[in-house]
C-alpha positions as CSV (number, residue, x, y, z in Angstrom):
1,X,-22.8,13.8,-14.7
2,X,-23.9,10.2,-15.1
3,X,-27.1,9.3,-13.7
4,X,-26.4,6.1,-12.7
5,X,-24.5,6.2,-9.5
6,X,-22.4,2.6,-10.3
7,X,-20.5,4.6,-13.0
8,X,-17.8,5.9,-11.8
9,X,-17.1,9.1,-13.0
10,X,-15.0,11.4,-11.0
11,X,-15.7,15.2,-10.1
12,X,-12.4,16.2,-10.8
13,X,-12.8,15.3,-14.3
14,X,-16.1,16.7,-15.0
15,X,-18.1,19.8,-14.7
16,X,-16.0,22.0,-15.5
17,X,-17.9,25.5,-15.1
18,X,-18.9,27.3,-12.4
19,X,-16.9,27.4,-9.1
20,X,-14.7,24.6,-8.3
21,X,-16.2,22.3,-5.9
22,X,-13.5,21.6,-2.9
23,X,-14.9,18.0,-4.0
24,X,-11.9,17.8,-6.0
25,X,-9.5,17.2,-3.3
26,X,-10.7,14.9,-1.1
27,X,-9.1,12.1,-3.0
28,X,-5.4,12.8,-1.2
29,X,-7.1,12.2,2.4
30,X,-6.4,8.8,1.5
31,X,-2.7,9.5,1.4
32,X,-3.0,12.2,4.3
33,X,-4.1,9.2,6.7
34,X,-1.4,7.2,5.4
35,X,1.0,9.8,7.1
36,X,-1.4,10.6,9.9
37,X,-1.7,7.0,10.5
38,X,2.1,6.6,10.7
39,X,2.0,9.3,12.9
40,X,-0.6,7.2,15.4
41,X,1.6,4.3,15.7
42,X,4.7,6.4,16.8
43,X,5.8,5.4,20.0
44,X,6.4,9.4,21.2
45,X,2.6,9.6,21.2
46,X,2.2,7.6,24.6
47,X,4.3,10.2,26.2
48,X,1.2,12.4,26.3
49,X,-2.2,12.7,27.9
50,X,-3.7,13.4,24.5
51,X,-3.9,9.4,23.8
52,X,-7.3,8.6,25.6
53,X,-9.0,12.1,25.4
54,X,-8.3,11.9,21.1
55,X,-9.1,8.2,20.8
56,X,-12.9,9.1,22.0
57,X,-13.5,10.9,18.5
58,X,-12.9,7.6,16.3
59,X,-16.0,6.0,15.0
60,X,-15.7,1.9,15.0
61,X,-17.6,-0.3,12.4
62,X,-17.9,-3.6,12.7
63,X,-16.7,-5.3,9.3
64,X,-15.8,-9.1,10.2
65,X,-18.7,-10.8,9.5
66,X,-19.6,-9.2,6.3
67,X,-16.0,-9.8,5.4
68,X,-16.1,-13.7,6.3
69,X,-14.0,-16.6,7.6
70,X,-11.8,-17.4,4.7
71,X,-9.2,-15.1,4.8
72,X,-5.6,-15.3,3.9
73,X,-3.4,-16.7,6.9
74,X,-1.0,-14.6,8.8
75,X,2.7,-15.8,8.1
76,X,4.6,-13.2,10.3
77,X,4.1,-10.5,12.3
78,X,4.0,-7.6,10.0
79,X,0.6,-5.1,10.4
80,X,-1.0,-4.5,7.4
81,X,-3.9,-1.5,7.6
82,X,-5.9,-0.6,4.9
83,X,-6.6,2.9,4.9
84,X,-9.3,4.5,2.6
85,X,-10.8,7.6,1.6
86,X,-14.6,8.2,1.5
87,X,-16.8,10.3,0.1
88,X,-19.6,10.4,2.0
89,X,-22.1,13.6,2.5
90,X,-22.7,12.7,6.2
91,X,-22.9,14.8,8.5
92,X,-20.5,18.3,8.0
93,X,-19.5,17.2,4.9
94,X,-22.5,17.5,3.2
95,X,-21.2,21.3,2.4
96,X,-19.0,19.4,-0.1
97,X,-21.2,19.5,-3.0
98,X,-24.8,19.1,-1.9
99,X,-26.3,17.8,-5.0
100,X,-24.8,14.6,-4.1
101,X,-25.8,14.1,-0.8
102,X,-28.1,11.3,-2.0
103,X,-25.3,9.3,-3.8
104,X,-23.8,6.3,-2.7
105,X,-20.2,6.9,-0.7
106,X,-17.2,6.4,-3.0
107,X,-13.8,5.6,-2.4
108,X,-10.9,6.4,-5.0
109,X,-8.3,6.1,-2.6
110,X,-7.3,2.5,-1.4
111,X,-4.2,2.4,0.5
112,X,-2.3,-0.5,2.4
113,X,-0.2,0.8,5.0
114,X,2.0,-2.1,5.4
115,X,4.1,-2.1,8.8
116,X,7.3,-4.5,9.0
117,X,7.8,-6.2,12.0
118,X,10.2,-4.4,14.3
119,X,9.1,-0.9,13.1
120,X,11.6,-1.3,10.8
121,X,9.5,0.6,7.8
122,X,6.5,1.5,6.6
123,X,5.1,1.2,3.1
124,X,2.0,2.7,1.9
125,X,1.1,1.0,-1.2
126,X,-1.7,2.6,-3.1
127,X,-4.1,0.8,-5.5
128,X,-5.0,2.9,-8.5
129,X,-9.0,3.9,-8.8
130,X,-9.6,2.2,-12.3
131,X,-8.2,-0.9,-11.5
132,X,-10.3,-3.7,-13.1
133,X,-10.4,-6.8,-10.6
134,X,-12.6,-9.4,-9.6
135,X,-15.0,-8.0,-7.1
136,X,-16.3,-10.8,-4.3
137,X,-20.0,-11.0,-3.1
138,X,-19.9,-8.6,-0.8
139,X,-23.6,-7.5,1.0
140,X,-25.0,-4.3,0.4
141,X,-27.0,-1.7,2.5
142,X,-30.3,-2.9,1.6
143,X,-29.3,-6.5,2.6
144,X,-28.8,-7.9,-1.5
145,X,-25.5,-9.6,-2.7
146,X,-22.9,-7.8,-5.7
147,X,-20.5,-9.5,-7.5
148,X,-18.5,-9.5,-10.7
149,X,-16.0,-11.2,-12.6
150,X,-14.6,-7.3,-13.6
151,X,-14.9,-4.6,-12.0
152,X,-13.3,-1.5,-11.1
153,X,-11.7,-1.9,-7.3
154,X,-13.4,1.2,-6.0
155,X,-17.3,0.1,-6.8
156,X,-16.1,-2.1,-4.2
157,X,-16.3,0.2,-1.5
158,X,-20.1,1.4,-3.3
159,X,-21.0,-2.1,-3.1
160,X,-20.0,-3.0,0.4
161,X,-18.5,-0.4,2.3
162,X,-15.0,-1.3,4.0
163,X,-15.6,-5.2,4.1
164,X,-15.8,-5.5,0.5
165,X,-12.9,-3.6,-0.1
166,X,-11.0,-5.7,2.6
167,X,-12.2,-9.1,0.7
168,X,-11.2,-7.9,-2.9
169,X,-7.8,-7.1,-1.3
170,X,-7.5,-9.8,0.1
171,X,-8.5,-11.9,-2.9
172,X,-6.1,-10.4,-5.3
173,X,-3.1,-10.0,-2.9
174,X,-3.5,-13.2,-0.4
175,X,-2.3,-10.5,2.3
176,X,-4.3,-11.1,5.7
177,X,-5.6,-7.2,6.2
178,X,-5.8,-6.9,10.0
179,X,-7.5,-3.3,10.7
180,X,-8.8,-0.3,8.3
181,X,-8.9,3.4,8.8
182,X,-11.7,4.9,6.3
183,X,-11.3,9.0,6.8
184,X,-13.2,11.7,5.1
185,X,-12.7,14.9,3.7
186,X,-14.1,17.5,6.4
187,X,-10.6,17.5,8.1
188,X,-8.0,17.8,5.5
189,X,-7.4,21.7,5.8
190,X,-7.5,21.3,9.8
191,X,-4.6,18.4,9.7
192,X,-2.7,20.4,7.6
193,X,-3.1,24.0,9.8
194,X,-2.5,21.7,12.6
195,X,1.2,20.6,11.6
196,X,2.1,24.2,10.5
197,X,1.9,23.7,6.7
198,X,3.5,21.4,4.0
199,X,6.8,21.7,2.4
200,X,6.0,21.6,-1.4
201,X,8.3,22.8,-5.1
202,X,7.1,23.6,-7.8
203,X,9.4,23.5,-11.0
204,X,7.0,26.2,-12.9
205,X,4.2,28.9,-11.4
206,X,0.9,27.9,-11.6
207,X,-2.2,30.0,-11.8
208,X,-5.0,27.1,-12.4
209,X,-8.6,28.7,-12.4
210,X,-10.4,25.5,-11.5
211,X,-8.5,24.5,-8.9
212,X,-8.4,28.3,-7.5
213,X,-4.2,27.6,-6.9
214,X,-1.5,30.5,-7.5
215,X,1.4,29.6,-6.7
216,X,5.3,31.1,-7.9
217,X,7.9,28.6,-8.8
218,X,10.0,27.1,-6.4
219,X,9.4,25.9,-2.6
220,X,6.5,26.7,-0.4
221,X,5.0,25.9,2.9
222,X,1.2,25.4,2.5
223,X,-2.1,24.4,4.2
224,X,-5.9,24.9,4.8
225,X,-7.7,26.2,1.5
226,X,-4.3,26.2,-0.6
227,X,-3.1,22.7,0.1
228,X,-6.5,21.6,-0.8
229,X,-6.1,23.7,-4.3
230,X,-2.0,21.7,-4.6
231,X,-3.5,18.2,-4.2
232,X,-6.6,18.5,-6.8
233,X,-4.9,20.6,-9.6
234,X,-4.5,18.1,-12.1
235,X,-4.0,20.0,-15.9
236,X,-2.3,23.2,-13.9
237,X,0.6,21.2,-13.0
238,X,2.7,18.1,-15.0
239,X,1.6,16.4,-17.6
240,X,-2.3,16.2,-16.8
241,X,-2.5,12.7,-16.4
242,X,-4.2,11.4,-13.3
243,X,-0.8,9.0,-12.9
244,X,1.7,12.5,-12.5
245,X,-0.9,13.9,-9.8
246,X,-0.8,11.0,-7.8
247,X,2.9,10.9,-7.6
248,X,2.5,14.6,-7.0
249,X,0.0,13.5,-4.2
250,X,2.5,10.6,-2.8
251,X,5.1,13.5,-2.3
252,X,3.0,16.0,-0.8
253,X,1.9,13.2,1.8
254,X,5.3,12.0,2.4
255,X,6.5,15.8,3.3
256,X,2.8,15.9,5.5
257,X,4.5,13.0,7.3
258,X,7.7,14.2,7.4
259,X,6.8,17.4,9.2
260,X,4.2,15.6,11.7
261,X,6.9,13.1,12.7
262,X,9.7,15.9,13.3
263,X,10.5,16.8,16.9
264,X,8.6,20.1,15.8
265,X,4.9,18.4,16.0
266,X,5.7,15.2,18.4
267,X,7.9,17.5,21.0
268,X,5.3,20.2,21.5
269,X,2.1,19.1,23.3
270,X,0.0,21.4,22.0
271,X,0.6,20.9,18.1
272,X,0.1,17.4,18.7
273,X,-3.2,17.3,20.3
274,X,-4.4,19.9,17.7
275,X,-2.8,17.4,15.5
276,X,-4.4,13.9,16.5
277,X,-8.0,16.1,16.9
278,X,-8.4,17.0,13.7
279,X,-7.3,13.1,12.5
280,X,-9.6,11.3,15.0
281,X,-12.7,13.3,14.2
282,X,-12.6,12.2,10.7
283,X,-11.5,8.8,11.1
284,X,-13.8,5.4,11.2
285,X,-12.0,2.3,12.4
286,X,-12.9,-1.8,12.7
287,X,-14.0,-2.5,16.1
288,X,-10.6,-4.4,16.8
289,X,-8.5,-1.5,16.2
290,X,-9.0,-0.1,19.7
291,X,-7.1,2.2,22.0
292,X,-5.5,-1.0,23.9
293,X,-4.9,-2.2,20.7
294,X,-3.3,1.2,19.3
295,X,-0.8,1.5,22.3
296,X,0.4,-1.8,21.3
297,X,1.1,-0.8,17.7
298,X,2.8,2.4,18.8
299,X,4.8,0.5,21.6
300,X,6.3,-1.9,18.7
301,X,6.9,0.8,16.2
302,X,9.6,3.3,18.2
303,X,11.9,3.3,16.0
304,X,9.9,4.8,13.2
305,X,10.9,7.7,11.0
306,X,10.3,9.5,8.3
307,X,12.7,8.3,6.6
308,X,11.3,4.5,7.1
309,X,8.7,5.6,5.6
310,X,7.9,4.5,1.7
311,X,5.2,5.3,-0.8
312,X,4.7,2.7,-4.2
313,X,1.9,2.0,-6.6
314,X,0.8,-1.7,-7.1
315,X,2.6,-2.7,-10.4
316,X,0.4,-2.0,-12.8
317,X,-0.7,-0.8,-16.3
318,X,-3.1,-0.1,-18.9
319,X,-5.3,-2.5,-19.4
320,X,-5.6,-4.5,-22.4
321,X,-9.0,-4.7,-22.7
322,X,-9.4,-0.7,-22.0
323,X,-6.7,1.7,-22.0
324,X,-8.5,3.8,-20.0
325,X,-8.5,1.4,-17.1
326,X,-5.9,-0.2,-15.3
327,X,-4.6,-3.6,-15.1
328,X,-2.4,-5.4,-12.4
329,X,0.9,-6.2,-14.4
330,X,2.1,-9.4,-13.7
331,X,3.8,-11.6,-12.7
332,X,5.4,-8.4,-11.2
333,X,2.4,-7.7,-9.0
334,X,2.3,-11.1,-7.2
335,X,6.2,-11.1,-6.6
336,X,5.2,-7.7,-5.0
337,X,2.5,-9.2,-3.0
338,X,4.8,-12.3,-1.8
339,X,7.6,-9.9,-0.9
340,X,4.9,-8.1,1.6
341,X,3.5,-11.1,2.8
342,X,7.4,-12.6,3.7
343,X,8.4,-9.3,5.3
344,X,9.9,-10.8,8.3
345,X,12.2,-9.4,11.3
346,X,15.6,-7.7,11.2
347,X,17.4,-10.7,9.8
348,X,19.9,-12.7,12.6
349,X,23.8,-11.9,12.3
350,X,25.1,-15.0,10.7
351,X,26.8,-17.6,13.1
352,X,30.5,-17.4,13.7
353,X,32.4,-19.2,11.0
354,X,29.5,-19.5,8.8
355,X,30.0,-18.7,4.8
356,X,28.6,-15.4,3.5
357,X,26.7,-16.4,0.2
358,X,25.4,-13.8,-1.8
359,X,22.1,-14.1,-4.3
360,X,24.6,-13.3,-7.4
361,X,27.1,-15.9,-6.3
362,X,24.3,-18.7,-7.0
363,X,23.4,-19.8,-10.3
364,X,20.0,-22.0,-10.3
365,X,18.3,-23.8,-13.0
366,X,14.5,-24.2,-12.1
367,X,12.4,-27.2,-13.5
368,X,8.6,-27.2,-13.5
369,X,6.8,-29.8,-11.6
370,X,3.5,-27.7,-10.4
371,X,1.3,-29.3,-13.1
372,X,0.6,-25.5,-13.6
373,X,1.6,-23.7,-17.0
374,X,4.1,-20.8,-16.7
375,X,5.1,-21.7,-13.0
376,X,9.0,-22.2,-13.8
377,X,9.0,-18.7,-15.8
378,X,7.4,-17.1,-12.7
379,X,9.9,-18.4,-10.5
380,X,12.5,-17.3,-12.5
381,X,11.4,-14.3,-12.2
382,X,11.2,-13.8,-8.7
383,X,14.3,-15.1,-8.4
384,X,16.2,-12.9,-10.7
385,X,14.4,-9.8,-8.7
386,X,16.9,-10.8,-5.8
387,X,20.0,-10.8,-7.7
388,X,20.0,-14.7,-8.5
389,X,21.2,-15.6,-11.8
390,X,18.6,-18.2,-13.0
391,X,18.0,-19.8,-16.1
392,X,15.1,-22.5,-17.6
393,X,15.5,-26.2,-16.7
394,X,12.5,-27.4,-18.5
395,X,9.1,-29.8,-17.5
396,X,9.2,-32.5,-15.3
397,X,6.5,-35.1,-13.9
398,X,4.4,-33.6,-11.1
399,X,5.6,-33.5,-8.1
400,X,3.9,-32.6,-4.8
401,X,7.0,-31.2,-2.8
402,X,9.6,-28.6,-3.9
403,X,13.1,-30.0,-4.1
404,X,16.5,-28.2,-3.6
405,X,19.2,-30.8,-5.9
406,X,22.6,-29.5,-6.3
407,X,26.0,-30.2,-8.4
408,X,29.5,-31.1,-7.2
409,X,30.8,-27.7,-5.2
410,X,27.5,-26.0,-5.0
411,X,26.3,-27.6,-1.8
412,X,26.5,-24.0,0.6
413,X,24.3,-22.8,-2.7
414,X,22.2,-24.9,-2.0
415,X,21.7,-24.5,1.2
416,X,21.8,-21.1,0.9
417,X,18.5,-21.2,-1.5
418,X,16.7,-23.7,0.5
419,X,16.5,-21.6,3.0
420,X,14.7,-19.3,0.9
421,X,11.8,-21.7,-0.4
422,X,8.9,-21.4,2.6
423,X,8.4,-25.3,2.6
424,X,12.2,-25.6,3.6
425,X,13.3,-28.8,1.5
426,X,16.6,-30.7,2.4
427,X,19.4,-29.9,-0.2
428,X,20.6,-33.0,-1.5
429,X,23.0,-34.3,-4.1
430,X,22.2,-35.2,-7.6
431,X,23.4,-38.7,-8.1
432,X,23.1,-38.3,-12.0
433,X,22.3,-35.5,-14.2
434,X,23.8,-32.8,-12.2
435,X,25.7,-29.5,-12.9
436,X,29.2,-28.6,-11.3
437,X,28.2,-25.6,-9.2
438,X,24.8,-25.4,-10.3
439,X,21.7,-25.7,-8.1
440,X,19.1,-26.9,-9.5
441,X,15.1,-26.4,-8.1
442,X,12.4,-28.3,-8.9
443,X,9.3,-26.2,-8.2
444,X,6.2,-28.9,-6.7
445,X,2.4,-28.2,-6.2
446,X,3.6,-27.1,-2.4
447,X,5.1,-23.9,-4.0
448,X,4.1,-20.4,-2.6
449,X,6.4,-17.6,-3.4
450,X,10.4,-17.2,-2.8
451,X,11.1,-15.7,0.4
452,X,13.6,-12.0,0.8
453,X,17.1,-12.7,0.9
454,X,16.9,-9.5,2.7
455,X,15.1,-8.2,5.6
456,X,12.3,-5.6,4.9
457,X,11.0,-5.3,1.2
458,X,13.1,-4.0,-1.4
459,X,13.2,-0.7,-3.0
460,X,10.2,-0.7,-5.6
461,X,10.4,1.0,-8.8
462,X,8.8,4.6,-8.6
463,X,9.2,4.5,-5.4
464,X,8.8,7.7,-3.0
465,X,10.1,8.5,0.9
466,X,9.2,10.8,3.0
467,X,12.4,12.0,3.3
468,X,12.9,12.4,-0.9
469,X,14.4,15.9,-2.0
470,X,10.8,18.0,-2.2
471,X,11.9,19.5,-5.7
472,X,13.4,16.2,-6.9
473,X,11.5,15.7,-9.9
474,X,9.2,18.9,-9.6
């Protein structure tokens, strides 16, 4: 292994003699507490006397002034909690590989566990280990500063614990993070006992030496030291790239969450209090996030289910400066990023004798007027995403407000659109230059990101739910 403790090399991928170190599997906690923490905001868990006595296991960390004053503004109220996986030799876990008891914590599983308002869904979107980003100055342990222009996203969490990560989010997203839930790996195999097992297919037997897993083809339940063997096989099963594990992982954590929120675990007292004990005693949170504060989230999310529940990987590549890296893909990734921070309420019923227009019933022709290279092309962009048919109006002078202007018998277009464009402009008639039936938008400095036609987020490309077919894709 390296000797310097900023490279990040990965167990999983290395030393490959001699017995396997359960090491291996600790980076699907990450996803486990994505489930479990869906589970905690279920409004069936204030029906027992568990709540209190469980919350008393949480560690707390205060992270808001290392993370700062300058943080992205909250535009609805959607909860967005990011949820990592550390690491850390502390404590009981130091069993897990002892000759790295000394190293600086790491964290290769960064997870935003975005709640829409309502509890109308939940999406966990995960954020690949080797993605190269700007990391912020963050403070380190020994009271010095660590920045860089590129870095991977998970030396953020070496650097500066959960406040760094919670800045570099925040800086590449513009999403306003409002708690974190950091969890370790000393629980896993007593939150997956605790729930009866996992529901998991497999489209060929395995019988993987370094991971210790033998398994026959076809469905299983599993849990304790074989679920641990499932989630850190990584050449025993698919293709061997890192990528077809963690979509393996995002299933196997969206059938872990499927069984916890069936009337199996929330309906029987006893499997949920074994359930929430083994989650609490692994799990650190901000200071904010407190029991008060929990009962609140559980009280607005009721209505969860499984099947609300939604699993997605940034957009993202390989990176052009390093194919063994990862790059956000763009502009894909910050339509993403607006469509989370617009996630709004169940939309209103339309008012009685008001016109139904639909995105593909509205052509638009968008002109640049940001002073800013590219701007038009991203709109279009974002705008085709929602069904709009859109096309390339060309540069104008700059202009500090966005403008909706519209052709003869494309005024309800336009008004349509408007309504879509956060600085809500004023449709108004072209006197000259217009299109019949064609809206056209002139995108100003003001401009931020196109609002959803629809309420919630969209379905995302590679998308998973909890409530997907378990051998569907095996």
């Amino acid at each position: 292994m390296n000797s310097n403790p900023m490279y990040m090399e990965y167990v999983d991928d290395a030393d490959p003699s001699g017995p396997a170190p359960e090491r291996r599997g600790w980076r699907i906690l990450g996803w486990v507490s994505v489930g479990l923490s869906a589970v905690m905001v279920v409004g069936s868990l204030a029906a027992y006397g568990v709540y209190y006595k469980t919350m008393g296991n949480i560690a707390h960390e205060d992270v808001n002034a290392n993370v700062g004053p300058n943080r992205p503004k909250k535009l609805n109220n959607a909860l967005n909690i990011l949820v990592l996986g550390s690491d850390t030799r502390a404590g009981g876990n130091a069993k897990y590989g002892r000759s790295m008891k000394n190293e600086p914590p790491r964290s290769d599983t960064m997870i935003l566990l975005h709640l829409s308002p309502g509890g109308g869904q939940a999406m966990g979107i995960s954020f690949p280990r080797d993605l190269m980003v700007p990391i912020p100055p963050c403070k380190t342990k020994n009271g010095s500063t660590a920045a860089t222009d590129r870095g991977q996203i998970n030396s953020a969490f070496t650097n500066g614990g959960a406040s760094c990560v919670i800045k570099t989010i925040e800086g590449l997203s513009n999403i306003k993070i409002d708690h974190f839930m950091q969890i370790d790996f000393n629980g896993f195999k007593s939150i997956t006992n605790a729930v009866g097992g996992v529901d998991v297919c497999l489209s060929k037997a395995v019988n993987d030496k370094k991971s210790r897993l033998k398994l026959a083809k076809g469905k299983h339940t599993i849990k304790g030291e074989t679920a641990l063997a499932y989630v850190r096989v990584r050449y025993g099963l698919g293709d061997g790239s890192d990528t077809d594990r963690i979509k393996r992982q995002q299933k196997f954590m969206g059938s872990l969450a499927n069984k916890a929120l069936s009337a199996g675990v929330l309906a029987n007292p006893s499997k949920l209090l074994s359930l929430m004990n083994a989650t609490t005693k692994s799990l650190t949170t901000d200071e904010d996030l407190t029991p008060r504060v929990m009962m609140q989230i559980a009280q607005g999310m009721q209505g969860m289910t499984s099947g609300k529940l939604r699993f997605v990987t940034v957009p993202s590549g390989p990176d052009p400066a390093d194919p063994n890296r990862v790059a956000l893909t763009q502009p894909s990734a910050n339509t993403f990023f607006s469509t989370i921070r617009n996630d709004k309420t169940v939309a209103s019923e339309p008012k009685a004798g008001a016109s139904k227009i639909s995105p593909s019933q509205v052509r638009v022709r968008v002109y640049n007027a940001s002073g800013i290279e590219g701007q038009a092309g991203r709109v279009i962009t974002a705008l085709e995403s929602q069904g709009f048919h859109a096309s390339l109006g060309g540069n104008m002078s700059s202009a500090a407000t966005t403008k909706v202007l519209y052709g003869s018998g494309a005024d309800q277009q336009a008004s349509f659109l408007a309504k879509l464009v956060p600085s809500g402009p004023k449709p108004t008639a072209r006197s000259s230059g217009g299109t019949p039936g064609v809206v056209d938008l002139v995108v100003g400095k003001d401009w931020t990101a196109l609002k959803n036609v629809k309420a919630g987020i969209p379905k995302q490309q590679g998308e998973i739910r909890a409530t997907d077919d378990i051998c569907k894709g095996s």
